[in-house]
N, C-alpha and C positions, 0 to 999 in steps of 0.2 A: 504494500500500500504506500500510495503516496501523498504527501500534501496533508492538509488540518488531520484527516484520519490514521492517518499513516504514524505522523508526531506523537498523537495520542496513542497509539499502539503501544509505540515504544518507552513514553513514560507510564502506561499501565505494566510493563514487563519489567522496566525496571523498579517502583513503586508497589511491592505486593501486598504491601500493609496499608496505603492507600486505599487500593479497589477492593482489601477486603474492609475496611472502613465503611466505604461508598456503600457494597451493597448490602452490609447487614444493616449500616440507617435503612437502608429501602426494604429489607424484611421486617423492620421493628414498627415502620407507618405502616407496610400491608395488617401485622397482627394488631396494632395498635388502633385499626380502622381508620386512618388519615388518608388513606391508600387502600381503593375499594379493589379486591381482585374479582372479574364476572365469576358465576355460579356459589354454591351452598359458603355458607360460612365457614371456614376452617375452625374457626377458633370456636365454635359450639359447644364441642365436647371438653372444653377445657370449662365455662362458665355452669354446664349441665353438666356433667360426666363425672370429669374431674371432681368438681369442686363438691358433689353428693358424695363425693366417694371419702373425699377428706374430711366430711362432717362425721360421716360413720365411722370413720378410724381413730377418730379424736377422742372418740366414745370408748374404745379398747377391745374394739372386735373388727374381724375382715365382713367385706360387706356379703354376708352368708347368702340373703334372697336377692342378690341380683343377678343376673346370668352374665351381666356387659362383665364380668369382672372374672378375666380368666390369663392371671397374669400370677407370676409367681410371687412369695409373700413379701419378697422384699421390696417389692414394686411401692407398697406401702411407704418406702422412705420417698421415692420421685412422687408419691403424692402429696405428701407431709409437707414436702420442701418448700413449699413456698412458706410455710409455719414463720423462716429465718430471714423473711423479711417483712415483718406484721405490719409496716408502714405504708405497707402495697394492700391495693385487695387483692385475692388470691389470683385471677387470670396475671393480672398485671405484673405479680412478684414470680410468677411460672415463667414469661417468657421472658423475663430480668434472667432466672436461672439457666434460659434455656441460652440465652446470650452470652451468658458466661461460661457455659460447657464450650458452645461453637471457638471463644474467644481460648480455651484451653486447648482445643484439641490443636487451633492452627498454631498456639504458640511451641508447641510438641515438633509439631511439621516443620514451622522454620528451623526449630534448634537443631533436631535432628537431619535438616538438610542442607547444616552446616558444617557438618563432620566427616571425616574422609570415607572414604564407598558410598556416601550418602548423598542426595538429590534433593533440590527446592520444588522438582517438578510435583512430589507429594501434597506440597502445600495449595500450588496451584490448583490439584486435582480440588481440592476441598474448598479454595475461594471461590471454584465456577460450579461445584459440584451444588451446594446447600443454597444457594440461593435461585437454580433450577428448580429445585425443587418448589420453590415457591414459602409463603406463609406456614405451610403445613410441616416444615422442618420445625420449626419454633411453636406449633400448637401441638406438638403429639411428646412424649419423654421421651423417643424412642433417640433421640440428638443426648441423652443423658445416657444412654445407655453405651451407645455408639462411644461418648468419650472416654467409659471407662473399658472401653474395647482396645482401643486406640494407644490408651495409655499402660494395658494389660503389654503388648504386642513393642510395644516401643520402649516400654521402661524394663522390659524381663527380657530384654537382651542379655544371654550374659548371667540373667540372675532366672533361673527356673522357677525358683520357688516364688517370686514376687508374681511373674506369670501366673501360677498357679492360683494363686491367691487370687488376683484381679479375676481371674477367667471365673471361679468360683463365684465371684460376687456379682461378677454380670450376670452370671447365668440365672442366680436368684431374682435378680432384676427383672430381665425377660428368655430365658433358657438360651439363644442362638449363640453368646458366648462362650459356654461351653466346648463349641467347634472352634475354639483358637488355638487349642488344643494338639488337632487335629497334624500341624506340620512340626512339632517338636522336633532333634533330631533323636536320634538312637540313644540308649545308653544315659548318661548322668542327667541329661537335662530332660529327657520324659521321668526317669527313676523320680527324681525332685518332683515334676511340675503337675503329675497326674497325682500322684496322691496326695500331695500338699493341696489339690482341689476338689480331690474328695473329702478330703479333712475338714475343708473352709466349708467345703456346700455343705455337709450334713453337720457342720455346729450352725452354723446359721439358720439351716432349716428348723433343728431341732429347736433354735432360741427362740423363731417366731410362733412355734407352734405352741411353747409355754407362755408367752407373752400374753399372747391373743388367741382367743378360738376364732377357727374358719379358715388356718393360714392353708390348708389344702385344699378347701372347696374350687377352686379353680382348676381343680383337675377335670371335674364332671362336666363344670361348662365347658371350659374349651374341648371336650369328646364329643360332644354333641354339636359343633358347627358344619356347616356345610357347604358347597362350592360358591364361595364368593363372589361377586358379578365382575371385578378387574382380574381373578387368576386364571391361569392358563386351558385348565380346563372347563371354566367358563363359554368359552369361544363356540365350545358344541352347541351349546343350548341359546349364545345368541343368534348363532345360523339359524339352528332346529325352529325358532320362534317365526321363520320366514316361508316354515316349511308345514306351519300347522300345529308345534307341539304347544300342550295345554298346560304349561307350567306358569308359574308367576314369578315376580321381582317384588322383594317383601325384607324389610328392619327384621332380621332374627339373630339372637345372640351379638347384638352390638352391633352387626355389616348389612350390608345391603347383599340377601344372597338371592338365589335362584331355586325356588322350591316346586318341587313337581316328579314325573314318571322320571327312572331314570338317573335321577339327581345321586341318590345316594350310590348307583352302581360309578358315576363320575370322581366324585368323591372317595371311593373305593382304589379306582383308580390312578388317582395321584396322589396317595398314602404308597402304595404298589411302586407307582416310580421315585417318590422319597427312595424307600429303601433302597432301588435301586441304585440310585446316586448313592449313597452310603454304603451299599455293597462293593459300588465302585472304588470307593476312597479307601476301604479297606484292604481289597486289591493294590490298590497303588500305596500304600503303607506300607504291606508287604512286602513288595519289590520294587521302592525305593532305596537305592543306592548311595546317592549324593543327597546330603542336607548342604545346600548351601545358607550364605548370611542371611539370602529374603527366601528362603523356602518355608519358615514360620508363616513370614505373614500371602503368602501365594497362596501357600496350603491351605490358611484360612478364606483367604478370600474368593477358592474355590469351595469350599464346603458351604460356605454361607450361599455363595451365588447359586448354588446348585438346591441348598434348601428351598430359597427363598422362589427360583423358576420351578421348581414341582411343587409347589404349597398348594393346598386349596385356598389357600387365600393368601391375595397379595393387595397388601394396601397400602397406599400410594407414600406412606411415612417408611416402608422397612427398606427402600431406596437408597435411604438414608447410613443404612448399615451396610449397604454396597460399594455407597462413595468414600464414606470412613474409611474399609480395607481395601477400597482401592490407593485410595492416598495413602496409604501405610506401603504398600507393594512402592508402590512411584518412588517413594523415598527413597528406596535401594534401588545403587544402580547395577545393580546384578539383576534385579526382578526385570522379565521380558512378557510382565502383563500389561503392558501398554496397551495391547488393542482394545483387549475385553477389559480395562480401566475407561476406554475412549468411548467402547459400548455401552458402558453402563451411563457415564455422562449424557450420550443421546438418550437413554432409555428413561435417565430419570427426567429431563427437558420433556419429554414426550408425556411422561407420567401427570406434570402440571398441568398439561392441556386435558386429560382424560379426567382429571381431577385435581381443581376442583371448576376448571373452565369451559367444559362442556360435557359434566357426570351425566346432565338430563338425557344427552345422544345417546350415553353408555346404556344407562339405564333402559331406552328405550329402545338399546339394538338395533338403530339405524345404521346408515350405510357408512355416516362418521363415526361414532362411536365403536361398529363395528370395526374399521378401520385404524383407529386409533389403539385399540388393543393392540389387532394385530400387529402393528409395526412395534410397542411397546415389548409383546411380550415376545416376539419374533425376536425382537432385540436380546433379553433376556437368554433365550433360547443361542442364538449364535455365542454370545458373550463367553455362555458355560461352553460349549460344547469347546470354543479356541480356548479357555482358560484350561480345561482340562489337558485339551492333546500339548501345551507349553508343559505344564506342571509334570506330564507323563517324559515331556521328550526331554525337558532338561535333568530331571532324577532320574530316571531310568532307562530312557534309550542311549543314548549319551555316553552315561557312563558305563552302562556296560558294551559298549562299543570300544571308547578308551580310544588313545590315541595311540597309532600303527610304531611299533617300536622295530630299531633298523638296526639287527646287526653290529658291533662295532667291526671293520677290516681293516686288517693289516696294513701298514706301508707296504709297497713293494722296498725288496733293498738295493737301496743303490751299492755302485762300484764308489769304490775308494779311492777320491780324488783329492789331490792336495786343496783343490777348494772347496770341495764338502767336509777336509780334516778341518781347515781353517777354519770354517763356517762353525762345526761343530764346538772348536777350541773356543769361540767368542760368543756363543750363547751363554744367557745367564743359567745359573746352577738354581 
């Protein structure tokens, strides 16, 4: 580029604390309502949701009769949290906190992509990644979740057990931490990092469950949801709608899913290829070879990506948890998941549009909405399938290919010349 745009490129590339400045003001007017973004409110479930949820826990029980509430018990502190800024009302002091997670995790990215084998490109991933995403980054905790992901993965370099520990307390948080797990290498640092997060997860569980009654009820609800109207195996049944089928679009268990013939054998189905993706990862566990420096966070950011494209439900904040490890990968320059990092940035930009800027299309399975998936969750789908065959070919085909070893051969001997004697006499010893 050239000319006024071009200039401005270039002190946006060199100014990265600038534009991430610029656009979290411009997320903090979308949630703030100064800055109206078209379709549903994002910020709803923070003034509704949220905030019932935080009157019942102040009380000293999990919220037993609500089914919206299927989140593990420590979820209960990202609800609480805004408690620590009582000057605020509670929406207000929520996306204060959620500002300040975003403001931690980039400060993590610069530092760490100040340091040798280390990359700024990580940061950038995340200054263009979260504000793609729109308003709904800063209306959901799942950006609180994501930075103690971030900061599990980046600060247990080196140290397993702090890993440990982190990945244990996300996962109490919202369970998908737990797979940070997942790229450890061999030997000391799994020995450490796995059971030092079995340790943390079951005292933590065990403390919320004497604290308060209910801290398991969320197992039941979240069993009982159903195919989602944004995940991937949704897309049958917005076709199927064109074709006759007499199902409905209906609020159950907290999402907007798809209930009718059928439903639950779809659903069935993308339980079937979870595992399958897990089957997979277990395979490449196996006969993985080579741990390199970014194979932690690859590993991870294939196991999420791969949870997150077979889910039955995909909503539009766990995006969120994409671009996190994907700017943790960026940050090493060893890590060769650029593309399906680059993917998931279009995937989440595309995410905004499907929601919360034209959900009604979605919802009503027209030929944009329809459209709109498809390219979101097409997206998804590509992303995993290049993130896997990187992750396979740099640990395991690679190295056990190895590099072609030659022989050492002989000199031939030379005849004895007085200037190969001379030669010989004046080499150093």
């Amino acid at each position: 580029m050239t000319g006024v745009l071009g200039t401005a490129a270039e002190r946006a590339r060199r100014n990265p604390d600038l534009v991430w400045v610029v656009t979290r003001i411009v997320l903090l007017l979308c949630v703030f309502k100064v800055v109206t973004v078209p379709g549903p409110d994002v910020t709803s479930d923070i003034e509704q949701i949220y905030q019932g949820w935080f009157e019942v826990l102040k009380t000293g029980t999990y919220p037993l009769d609500d089914v919206t509430w299927q989140y593990p018990p420590l979820a209960a502190v990202a609800i609480l949290s805004p408690a620590l800024l009582p000057f605020l009302e509670y929406a207000a002091a929520f996306f204060v906190l959620a500002f300040l997670c975003d403001a931690l995790v980039y400060g993590l990215l610069r530092y760490t992509g100040r340091r040798r084998g280390r990359s700024p490109r990580g940061a950038w991933i995340w200054i263009v990644g979260v504000p793609l995403l729109g308003p709904t980054a800063y209306a959901r905790y799942d950006l609180m979740v994501t930075a103690v992901a971030v900061a599990a993965l980046l600060a247990g370099v080196g140290r397993p057990r702090l890993l440990g520990a982190l990945a244990a307390f996300g996962a109490m948080l919202k369970v998908w931490p737990a797979l940070l797990l997942a790229g450890t290498p061999r030997g000391r640092a799994t020995f450490r990092s796995w059971p030092t997060a079995a340790g943390a997860a079951a005292g933590l569980l065990l403390l919320c469950v004497l604290v308060a009654p209910g801290a398991l009820a969320f197992l039941n609800f979240q069993r009982d949801r159903g195919t989602e109207v944004e995940s991937l195996g949704a897309l049958v049944f917005h076709v199927a709608r064109h074709f006759g089928w007499d199902g409905e679009v209906r609020m159950n268990y907290g999402s907007i899913e798809f209930l009718g013939p059928y439903v639950s054998t779809v659903s069935t189905a993308a339980m079937a290829l979870t595992f399958a993706a897990f089957g997979w990862l277990l395979v490449w566990r196996i006969r993985a070879r080579s741990f390199a420096t970014s194979t932690a966070a690859d590993a991870a950011f294939v196991a999420v990506l791969l949870f997150t494209t077979t889910s039955r439900v995909i909503s539009p904040q766990y995006m969120i948890w994409l671009v996190g490890l994907a700017a943790v990968c960026m940050a090493y320059r060893a890590s060769r998941m650029r593309r399906p990092a680059h993917l998931v940035l279009w995937a989440t930009a595309v995410t905004q549009l499907e929601f919360p800027v034209w959900f009604s299309h979605v919802t009503d399975s027209d030929p944009l909405g329809v459209s709109l998936l498809l390219v979101r969750n097409g997206l998804l789908v590509v992303a995993s399938v290049s993130a896997c065959r990187v992750l396979w070919r740099q640990t395991v085909t690679e190295p056990r290919l190895g590099p072609a070893t030659i022989p050492a051969q002989r000199e031939p001997l030379r005849a004895a010349t007085p200037a190969a004697a001379a030669d010989t006499a004046a080499s150093p010893r």
